[in-house]
C-alpha positions in Angstrom: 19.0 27.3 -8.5 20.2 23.6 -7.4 19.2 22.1 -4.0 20.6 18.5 -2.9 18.9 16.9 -0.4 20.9 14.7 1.5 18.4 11.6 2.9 15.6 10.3 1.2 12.6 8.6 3.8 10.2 10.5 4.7 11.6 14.2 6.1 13.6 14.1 2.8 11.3 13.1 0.1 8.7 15.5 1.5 11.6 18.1 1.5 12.2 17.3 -1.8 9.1 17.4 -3.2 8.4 20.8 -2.1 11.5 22.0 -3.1 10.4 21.2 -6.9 7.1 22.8 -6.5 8.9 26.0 -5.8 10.8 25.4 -8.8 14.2 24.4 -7.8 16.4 22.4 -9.5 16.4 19.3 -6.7 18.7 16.1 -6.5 18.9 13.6 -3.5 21.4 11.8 -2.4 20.3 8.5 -0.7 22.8 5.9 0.3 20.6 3.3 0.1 19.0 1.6 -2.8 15.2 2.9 -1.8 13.7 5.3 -0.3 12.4 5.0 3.0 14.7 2.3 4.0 15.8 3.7 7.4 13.8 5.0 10.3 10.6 5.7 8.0 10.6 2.0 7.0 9.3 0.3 10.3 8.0 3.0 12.2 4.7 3.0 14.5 2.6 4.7 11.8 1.2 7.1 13.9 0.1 10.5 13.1 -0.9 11.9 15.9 -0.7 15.9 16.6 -2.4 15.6 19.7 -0.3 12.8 21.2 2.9 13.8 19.8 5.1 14.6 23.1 8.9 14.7 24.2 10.1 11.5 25.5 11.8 13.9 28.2 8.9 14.3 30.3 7.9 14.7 33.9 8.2 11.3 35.4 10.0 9.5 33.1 13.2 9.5 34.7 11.7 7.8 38.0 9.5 5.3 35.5 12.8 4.7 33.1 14.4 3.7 36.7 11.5 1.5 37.8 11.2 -0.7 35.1 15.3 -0.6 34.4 15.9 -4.3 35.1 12.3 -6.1 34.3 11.7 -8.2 31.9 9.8 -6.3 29.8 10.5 -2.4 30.0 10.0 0.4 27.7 13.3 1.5 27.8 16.6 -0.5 27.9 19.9 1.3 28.8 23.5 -0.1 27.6 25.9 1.8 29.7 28.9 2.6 27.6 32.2 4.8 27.7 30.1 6.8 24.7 30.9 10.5 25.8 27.4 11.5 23.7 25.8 9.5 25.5 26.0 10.7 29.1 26.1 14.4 27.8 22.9 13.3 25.9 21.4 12.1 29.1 22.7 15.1 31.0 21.0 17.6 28.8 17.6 15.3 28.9 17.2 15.5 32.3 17.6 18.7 32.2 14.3 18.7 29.9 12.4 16.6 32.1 10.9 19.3 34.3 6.8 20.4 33.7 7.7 24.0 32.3 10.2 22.9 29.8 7.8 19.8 28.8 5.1 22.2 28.4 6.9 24.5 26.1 8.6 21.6 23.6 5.4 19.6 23.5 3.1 22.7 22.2 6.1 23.2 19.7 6.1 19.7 18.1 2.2 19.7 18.4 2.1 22.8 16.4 4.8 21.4 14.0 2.3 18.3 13.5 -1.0 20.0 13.5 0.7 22.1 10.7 2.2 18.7 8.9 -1.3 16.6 9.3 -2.5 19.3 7.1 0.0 19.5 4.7 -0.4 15.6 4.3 -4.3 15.8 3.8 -3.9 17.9 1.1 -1.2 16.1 -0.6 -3.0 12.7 -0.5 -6.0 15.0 -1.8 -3.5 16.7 -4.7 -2.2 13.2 -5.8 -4.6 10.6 -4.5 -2.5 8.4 -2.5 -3.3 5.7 -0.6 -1.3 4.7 2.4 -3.4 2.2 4.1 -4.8 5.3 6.9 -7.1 4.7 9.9 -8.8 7.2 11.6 -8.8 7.3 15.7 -6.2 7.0 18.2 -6.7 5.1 21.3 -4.1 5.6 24.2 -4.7 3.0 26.9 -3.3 3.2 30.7 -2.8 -0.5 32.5 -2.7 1.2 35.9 -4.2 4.4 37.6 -0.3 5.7 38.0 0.0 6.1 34.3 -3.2 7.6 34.0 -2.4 10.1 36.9 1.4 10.9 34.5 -0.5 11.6 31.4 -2.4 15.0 33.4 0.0 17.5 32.1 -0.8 16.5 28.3 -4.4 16.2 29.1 -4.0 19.6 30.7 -2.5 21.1 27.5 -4.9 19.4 25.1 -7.4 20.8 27.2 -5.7 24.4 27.0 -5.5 23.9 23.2 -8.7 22.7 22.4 -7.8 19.8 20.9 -10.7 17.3 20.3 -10.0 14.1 22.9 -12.1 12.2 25.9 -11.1 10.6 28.9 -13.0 7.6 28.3 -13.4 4.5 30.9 -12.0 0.7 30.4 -15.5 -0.3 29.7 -15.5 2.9 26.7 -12.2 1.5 25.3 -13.4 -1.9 24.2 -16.5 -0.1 23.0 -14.0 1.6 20.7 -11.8 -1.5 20.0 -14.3 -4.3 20.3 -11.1 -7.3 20.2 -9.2 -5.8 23.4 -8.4 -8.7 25.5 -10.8 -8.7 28.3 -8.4 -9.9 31.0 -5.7 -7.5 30.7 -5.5 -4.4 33.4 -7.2 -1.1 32.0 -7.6 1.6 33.8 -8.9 3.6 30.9 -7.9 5.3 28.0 -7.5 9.1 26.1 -9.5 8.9 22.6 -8.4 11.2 20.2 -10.7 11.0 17.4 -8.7 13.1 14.9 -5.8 11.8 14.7 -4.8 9.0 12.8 -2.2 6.4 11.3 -0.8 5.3 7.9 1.9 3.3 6.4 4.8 5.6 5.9 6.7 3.7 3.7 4.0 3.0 1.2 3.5 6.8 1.4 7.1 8.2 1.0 7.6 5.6 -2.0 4.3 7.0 -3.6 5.7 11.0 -3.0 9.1 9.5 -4.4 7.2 8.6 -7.5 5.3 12.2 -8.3 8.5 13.5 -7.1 10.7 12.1 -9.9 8.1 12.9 -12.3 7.8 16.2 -11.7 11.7 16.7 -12.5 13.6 15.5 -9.1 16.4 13.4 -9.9 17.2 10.8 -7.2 20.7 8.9 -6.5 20.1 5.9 -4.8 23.3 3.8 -3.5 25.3 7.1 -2.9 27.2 8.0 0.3 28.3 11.8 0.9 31.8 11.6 2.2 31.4 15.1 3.1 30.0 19.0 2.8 31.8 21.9 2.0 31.8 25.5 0.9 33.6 26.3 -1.8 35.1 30.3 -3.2 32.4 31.5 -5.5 29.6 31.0 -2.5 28.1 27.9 -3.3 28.1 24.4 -1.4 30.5 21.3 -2.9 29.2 17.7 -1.9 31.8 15.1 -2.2 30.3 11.2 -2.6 32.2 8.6 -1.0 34.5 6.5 -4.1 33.8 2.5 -4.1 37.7 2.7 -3.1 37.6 5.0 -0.1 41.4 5.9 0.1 40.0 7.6 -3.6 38.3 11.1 -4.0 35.0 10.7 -4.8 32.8 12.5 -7.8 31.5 16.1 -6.3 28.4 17.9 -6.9 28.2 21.5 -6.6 24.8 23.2 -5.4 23.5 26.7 -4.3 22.0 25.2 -1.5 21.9 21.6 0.8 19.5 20.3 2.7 20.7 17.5 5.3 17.8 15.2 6.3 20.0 12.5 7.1 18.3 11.4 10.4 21.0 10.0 12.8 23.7 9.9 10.4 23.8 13.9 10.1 25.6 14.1 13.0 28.8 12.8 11.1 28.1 15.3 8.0 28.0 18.1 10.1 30.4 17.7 12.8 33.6 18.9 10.5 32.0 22.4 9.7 31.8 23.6 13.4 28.2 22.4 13.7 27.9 20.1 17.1 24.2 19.4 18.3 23.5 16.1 20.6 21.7 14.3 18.6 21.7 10.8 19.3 20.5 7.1 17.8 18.1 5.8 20.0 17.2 2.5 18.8 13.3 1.8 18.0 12.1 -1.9 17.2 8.8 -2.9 15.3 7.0 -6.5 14.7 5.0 -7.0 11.7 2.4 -9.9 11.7 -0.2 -11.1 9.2 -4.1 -10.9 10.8 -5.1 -14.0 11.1 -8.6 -13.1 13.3 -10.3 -9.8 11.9 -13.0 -10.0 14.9 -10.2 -10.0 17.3 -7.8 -7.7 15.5 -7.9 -3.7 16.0 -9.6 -1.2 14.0 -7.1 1.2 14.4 -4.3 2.9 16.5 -3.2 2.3 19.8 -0.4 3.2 22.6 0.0 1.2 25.4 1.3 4.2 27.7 2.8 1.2 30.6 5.2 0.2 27.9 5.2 3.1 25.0 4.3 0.2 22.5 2.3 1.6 19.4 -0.5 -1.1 17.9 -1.2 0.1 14.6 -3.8 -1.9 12.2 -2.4 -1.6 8.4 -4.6 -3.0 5.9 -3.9 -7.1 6.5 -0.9 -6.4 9.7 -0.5 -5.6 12.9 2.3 -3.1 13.2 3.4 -3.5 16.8 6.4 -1.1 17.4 8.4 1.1 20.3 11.0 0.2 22.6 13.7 2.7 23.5 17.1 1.7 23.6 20.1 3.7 24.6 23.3 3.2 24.6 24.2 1.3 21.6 24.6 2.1 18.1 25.0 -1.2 16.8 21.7 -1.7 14.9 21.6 -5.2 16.3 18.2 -7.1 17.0 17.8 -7.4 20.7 15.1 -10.2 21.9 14.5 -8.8 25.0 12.9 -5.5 23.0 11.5 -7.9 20.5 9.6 -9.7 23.1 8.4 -6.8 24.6 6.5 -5.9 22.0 5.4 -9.3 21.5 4.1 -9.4 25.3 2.3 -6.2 24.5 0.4 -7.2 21.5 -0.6 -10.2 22.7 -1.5 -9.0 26.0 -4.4 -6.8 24.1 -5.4 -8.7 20.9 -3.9 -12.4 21.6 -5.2 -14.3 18.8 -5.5 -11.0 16.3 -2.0 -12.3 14.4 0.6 -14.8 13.8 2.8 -13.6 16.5 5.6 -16.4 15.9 6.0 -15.7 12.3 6.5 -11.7 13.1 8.7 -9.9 10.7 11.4 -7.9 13.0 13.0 -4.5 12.5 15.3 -2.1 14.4 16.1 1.4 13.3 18.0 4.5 14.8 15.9 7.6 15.9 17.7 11.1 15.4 16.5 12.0 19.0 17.6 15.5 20.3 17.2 15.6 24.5 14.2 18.2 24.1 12.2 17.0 21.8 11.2 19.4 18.7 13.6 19.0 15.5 15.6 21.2 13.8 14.6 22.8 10.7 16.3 25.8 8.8 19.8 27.6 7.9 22.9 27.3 9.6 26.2 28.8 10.2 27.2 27.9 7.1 25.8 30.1 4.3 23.4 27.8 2.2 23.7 24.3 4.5 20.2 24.0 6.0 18.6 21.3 8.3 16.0 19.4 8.7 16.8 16.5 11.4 16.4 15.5 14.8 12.3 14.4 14.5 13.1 10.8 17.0 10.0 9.0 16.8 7.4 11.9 15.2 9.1 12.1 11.9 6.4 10.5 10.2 4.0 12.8 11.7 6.1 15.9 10.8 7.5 14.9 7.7 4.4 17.2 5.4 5.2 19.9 7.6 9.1 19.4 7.8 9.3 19.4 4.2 7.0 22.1 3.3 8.7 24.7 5.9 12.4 23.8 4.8 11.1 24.7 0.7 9.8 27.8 2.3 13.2 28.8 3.7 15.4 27.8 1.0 12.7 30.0 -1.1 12.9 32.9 0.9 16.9 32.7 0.9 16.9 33.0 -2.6 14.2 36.0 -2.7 11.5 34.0 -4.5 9.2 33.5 -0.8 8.3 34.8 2.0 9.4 31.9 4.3 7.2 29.3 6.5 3.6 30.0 7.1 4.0 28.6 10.2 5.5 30.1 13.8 8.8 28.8 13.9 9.8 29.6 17.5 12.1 26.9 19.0 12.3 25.0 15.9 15.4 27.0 14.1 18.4 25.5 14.3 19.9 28.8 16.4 17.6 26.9 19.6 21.3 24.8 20.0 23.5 27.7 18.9 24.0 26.6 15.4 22.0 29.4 13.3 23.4 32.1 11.5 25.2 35.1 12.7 22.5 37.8 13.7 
């Protein structure tokens, strides 16, 4: 049986990879010349279950408003005659309220608990290295932010999941080269989770993937999906001459993973979700001071900036912008993060020689992604991660193999409970 998976960083490559194991037939279809060259390239690093957490979130509207015309400010809002957008907005405010956080931030922890331990045992199956840290520091500038983190203390706390609320003092026990003039009103350790570069990772998978029989198409655009009369999928790639018809690929089953770019792919079979690109931004500097550099991982909740310590950088990233889809470097985000990192570890890394990067998130207003069948007999999807793909990309992977395995009879399905993670949560599952 063929699968294509359409998307190759992270979410797809994992997909893929899985896929083979269960002994599909497996091509991907990546319109860029590597993998892991979109929103998996510059990412925070982060894997971190018990962080992970909906940007919709009590609070957040009032703190989005507070900080709207600052300087420096976690989130920055284009206004724009974008239809998406506002309905976007609408449906994330909706979202916003403690019950509804509750219940999507114990679904995309239990989506990342599951995925931190299908990683472990693939680094442990095929002994890759991704530059990982162990430890996860969240630190709060002021006792307000503190007091907005209580309902994901609360459900870590209800969960059991291994954390401390530690005081400013404790944190730069923890992370000896925190600045010691910079605001801290303390911090949430969480000692198991962790960080890694995702790129290095996903290009590692990429290679054990092809190996093991996956053929990859790098440089190749999908014009579109559709099903054809004998029950099977047809996937038409985009000619060099677009007024041409492109070559088309016929499978049993797809797999979209095509982050923000799905949307597009999907729209003309009857499959609408509000997904939307909100734009991320990362800095990458060189350590120049390993005394005064971090150990590890870091959030700085005032500005939702990740500080992430791989191998000889300092991956500073975050920022939220919304609004725009033009994947345009903004210096206002940029210097946010800047501000941040220096703020905490000043002379850890040469700041003015920091490699820059924007990408697009596939945020949906809830929070959790979607992963499984659709309307469309054999078109399955595995999207809509925002800024936790990287931490659910194992996970992601190994669940959508499962699914496509038990369509075809050969699996049970997902070993995992998949309860608000089906793509039926926005209407778009299969007829019941």
């Amino acid at each position: 049986m063929h699968v294509i998976v359409i998307g190759a960083g992270a979410i797809g490559v994992s997909s893929a990879w899985y896929l083979r194991q269960a002994g599909f037939d497996v091509t991907v279809l990546e319109r860029r010349a590597a993998p892991a060259q979109e929103a998996s390239f510059g990412n925070a690093g982060v894997i971190a279950p018990g962080y992970v957490t909906p940007w919709a979130a009590p609070g957040m509207p009032g703190k989005i408003l507070r900080t709207l015309f600052a300087r420096e400010a976690p989130v920055l809002f284009r206004p724009s005659a974008d239809p998406a957008m506002w309905r976007w907005i609408a449906r994330w405010l909706r979202e916003c309220r403690l019950e509804r956080y509750r219940a999507n931030k114990l679904r995309m922890q239990r989506l990342a608990f599951y995925s931190r331990g299908c990683l472990h045992r693939l680094r442990s199956e095929l002994e890759i290295d991704y530059e990982q840290s162990q430890g996860y520091l969240q630190l709060f500038r002021t006792a307000r932010d503190l007091d907005l983190a209580a309902p994901a203390v609360a459900l870590l706390r209800e969960n059991n999941v291994p954390h401390r609320l530690v005081s400013a003092q404790e944190c730069r026990r923890i992370e000896p080269g925190l600045a010691a003039d910079t605001p801290l009103a303390g911090g949430l350790h969480l000692p198991e989770d962790e960080s890694g570069n995702c790129p290095m990772f996903v290009r590692a998978l990429h290679r054990h993937a092809e190996a093991a029989g996956v053929s990859f198409r790098f440089d190749t655009r999908v014009a579109r999906v559709r099903p054809d009369n004998a029950g099977k999928l047809q996937v038409e790639l985009q000619h060099s001459d677009k007024k041409r018809p492109g070559q088309v690929l016929s499978a049993d089953r797809v797999l979209v993973a095509a982050g923000a770019d799905s949307t597009a792919l999907l729209r003309p079979l009857g499959l609408r979700m509000p997904l939307y690109p909100v734009k991320g931004y990362s800095v990458t500097v060189m350590v120049r001071d390993e005394l005064q550099a971090p150990l590890g991982a870091l959030m700085d909740e005032s500005y939702k900036v990740a500080i992430t310590r791989m191998g000889n950088r300092l991956r500073v990233a975050g920022t939220a912008e919304l609004g725009s889809r033009k994947l345009d470097l903004r210096p206002a985000a940029l210097n946010t993060l800047v501000k941040v990192a220096r703020d905490w570890f000043p002379v850890a890394g040469n700041y003015q020689e920091a490699t820059q990067w924007v990408g697009a998130r596939p945020m949906l207003p809830d929070g959790p992604p979607l992963i499984g069948p659709t309307a469309v007999p054999g078109l399955f999807l595995n999207l809509g991660h925002g800024s936790t793909g990287w931490a659910m990309s194992c996970g992601s992977g190994k669940i959508a193999a499962d699914q496509i395995a038990a369509s075809a009879g050969t699996h049970g399905g997902p070993d995992i409970d998949m309860e608000g993670l089906l793509p039926d949560r926005y209407g778009l599952g299969p007829a019941r």
